[in-house]
Steps between C-alpha positions, in 0.01 A plus 500: 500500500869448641440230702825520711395890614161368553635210769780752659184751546292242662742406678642868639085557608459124659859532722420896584123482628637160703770747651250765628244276636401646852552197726871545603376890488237392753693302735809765530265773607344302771818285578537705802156632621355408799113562509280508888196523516255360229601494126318564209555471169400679192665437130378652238616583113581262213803343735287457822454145484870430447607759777216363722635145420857611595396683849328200600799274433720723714320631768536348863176678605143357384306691324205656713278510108592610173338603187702488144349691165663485213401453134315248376684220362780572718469314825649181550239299760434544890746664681488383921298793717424682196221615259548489165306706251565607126367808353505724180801699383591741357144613555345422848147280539325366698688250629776767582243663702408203687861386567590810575218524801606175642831694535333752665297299731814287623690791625244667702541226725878621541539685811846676611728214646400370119703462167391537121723319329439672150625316169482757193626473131334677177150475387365589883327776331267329352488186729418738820281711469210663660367780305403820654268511187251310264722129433346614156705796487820427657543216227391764216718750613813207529367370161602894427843521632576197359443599127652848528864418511497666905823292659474317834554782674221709368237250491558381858507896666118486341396182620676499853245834520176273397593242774443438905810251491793667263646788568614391890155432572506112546775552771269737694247241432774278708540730814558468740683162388848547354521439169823294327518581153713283242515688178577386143524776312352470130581915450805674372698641841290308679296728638280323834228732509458443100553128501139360460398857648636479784225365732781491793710814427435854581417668146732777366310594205215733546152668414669716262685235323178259480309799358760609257487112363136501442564830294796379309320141372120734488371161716109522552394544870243516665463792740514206818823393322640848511416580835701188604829653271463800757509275807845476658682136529633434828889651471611320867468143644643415842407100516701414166821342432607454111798285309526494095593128454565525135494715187534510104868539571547152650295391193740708265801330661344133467420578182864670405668148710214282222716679255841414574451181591401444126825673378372866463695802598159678766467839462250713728346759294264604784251386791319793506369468113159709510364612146248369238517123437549579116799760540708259744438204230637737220795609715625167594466433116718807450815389762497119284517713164774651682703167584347280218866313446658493863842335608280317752169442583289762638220508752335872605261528746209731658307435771211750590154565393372636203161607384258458213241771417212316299419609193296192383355234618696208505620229733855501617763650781776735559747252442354341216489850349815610544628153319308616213628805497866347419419291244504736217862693634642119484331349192781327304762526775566139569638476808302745696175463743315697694255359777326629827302364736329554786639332869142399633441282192172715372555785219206699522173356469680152307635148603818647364815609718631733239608417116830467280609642161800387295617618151265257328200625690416800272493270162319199694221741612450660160452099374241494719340831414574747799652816392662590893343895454159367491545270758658751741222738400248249615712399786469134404842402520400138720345370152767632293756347692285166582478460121931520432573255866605864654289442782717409851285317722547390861180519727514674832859494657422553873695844419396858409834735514429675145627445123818399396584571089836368357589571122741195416796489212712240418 
């Protein structure tokens, strides 16, 4: 392993996740709100303790109750006026459900003169939720979406359909109380009534669209779960008010800042990367081929989301895979890695953030008996890379604003 790549890349992921944490985020979009009236508070998604944390800090009104969700090994002790639960994600449980009904019961006591002060980053899709069908079900049929390669996109217009709070129906849940609703966006374009399925934002997608995903993935339904893809969303909301308060491109320009400070010319391939884990690894594999002797060092970057379709039955991430997927497109090349990681601090269903690759990864995983075909097959990259020291590990970051991959060459 080149050691030297291996510190710059740990240090280019430690300096960009502590750029895009959401407490100066927080504090600018409430800097100058005044609230009347009772306030309320409700955080949820794999930030909502830290964005919780940071309203409290700031706000000069107390808080009438809260309730925080978020996953489990993510929240950081009591937080004043608030509840704080943990539940399941990427799949909803029971504890979603429960936290997710506490929710509920807190802002039925809202009445007009009232505010909601709403704190939502990625993962609220499986951290609220209230299924309009068998709990059995709804995490089958998200078990589903999650294995057929569907994007973010996709797999939310299906389950914002299967739920009484996405979809805009958690702010009609709020009325007549105003809802404020501070946003950061884990989603390419940053799409509100996408980002953790929008349980605050009238839904632009519709019955068609929901109907045309089920076909396109063949996803087993039940004929309740169908009726509920033929149910409209609610497509206007009069008692919200929305701000995005941060976004993979403020990651991709922390990260691309990382870079230069370590003497590396930043160059920003895309924030909008959307394709198959596997493909983006090879690519970025492909541009350090291209530069392999350059007059300067070289860092390229691209922040988005990709997606792995499973094909086995393996333990590992999006990240981690797309790591992998360089190695081979790099082997030999000395003074070239490849690493990606995700900003919340959890690849998939691992204690990883993402993984790293350098031009001695390919020959060091072949000592150890992985041939990277197989493992991708399997989708088992988190033991393949676990095995080399390819594994980049930072527990839960207080963030969620999507993935960041950088292909370094020196």
């Amino acid at each position: 392993m080149n050691q030297q790549l291996r510190s710059d890349a740990d240090t280019i992921v430690r300096q960009a996740i502590r750029a895009v944490l959401p407490d100066a985020a927080v504090r600018r979009a409430l800097e100058s709100r005044r609230f009347s009236g009772r306030l309320f508070l409700v955080a949820v998604g794999k930030a909502a303790w830290q964005m919780a944390h940071a309203a409290v800090q700031c706000l000069d009104t107390d808080i009438t109750d809260g309730v925080v969700i978020t996953k489990y090994g993510h929240g950081k002790g009591p937080l004043p006026g608030c509840r704080c639960f943990e539940a399941g994600h990427p799949v909803p449980d029971e504890n979603s459900f429960r936290a997710t009904q506490a929710a509920l019961d807190l802002v039925s006591g809202a009445g007009a003169g009232d505010t909601v002060l709403f704190l939502l980053s990625g993962g609220g899709s499986a951290l609220l939720e209230k299924p309009l069908i068998p709990a059995e079900e709804l995490q089958d049929i998200t078990g589903q979406l999650l294995a057929s390669g569907a994007d973010i996109v996709e797999m939310n217009t299906i389950r914002k359909r299967l739920s009484a709070v996405k979809g805009g129906r958690f702010a009609k849940a709020c009325a007549p109380a105003r809802v404020c609703a501070v946003v950061l966006s884990d989603i390419i374009g940053d799409p509100l009534d996408m980002i953790a399925s929008g349980p605050a934002c009238a839904d632009s997608s519709t019955c068609q669209q929901a109907l045309a995903v089920a076909e396109k993935y063949h996803l087993k339904l039940s004929a309740r779960a169908i009726d509920c893809l033929y149910q409209e969303t609610p497509k206007q909301l009069d008692n919200v008010e929305s701000c995005i308060t941060g976004s993979v491109r403020e990651l991709c320009t922390a990260a691309a800042a990382a870079c230069r400070s370590l003497g590396y010319r930043p160059v920003l391939l895309t924030d909008c990367l959307c394709c198959q884990a596997r493909e983006a690894g090879s690519f970025l594999a492909s541009i350090l081929k291209t530069h392999a002797r350059p007059s300067q060092p070289l860092a390229f970057l691209a922040g988005g989301e990709t997606v792995v379709r499973l094909t086995g039955h393996g333990k590992g991430g999006r990240n981690q895979e797309l790591a992998l997927a360089a190695a081979p497109g790099i082997a030999g090349i000395d003074n070239a890695a490849v690493f990606s990681v995700g900003s919340d601090g959890t690849d998939g269903p691992t204690d990883a953030a993402g993984g790293y690759v350098d031009g001695d990864t390919l020959a060091a995983l072949a000592n150890k008996g992985y041939d990277v075909s197989a493992v991708l097959t399997q989708n088992d990259a988190y033991h393949a890379l676990s095995a080399v020291n390819g594994l980049i590990v930072t527990g839960p970051t207080g963030t969620n604003v999507n993935d960041v991959a950088v292909a370094l060459i020196r």
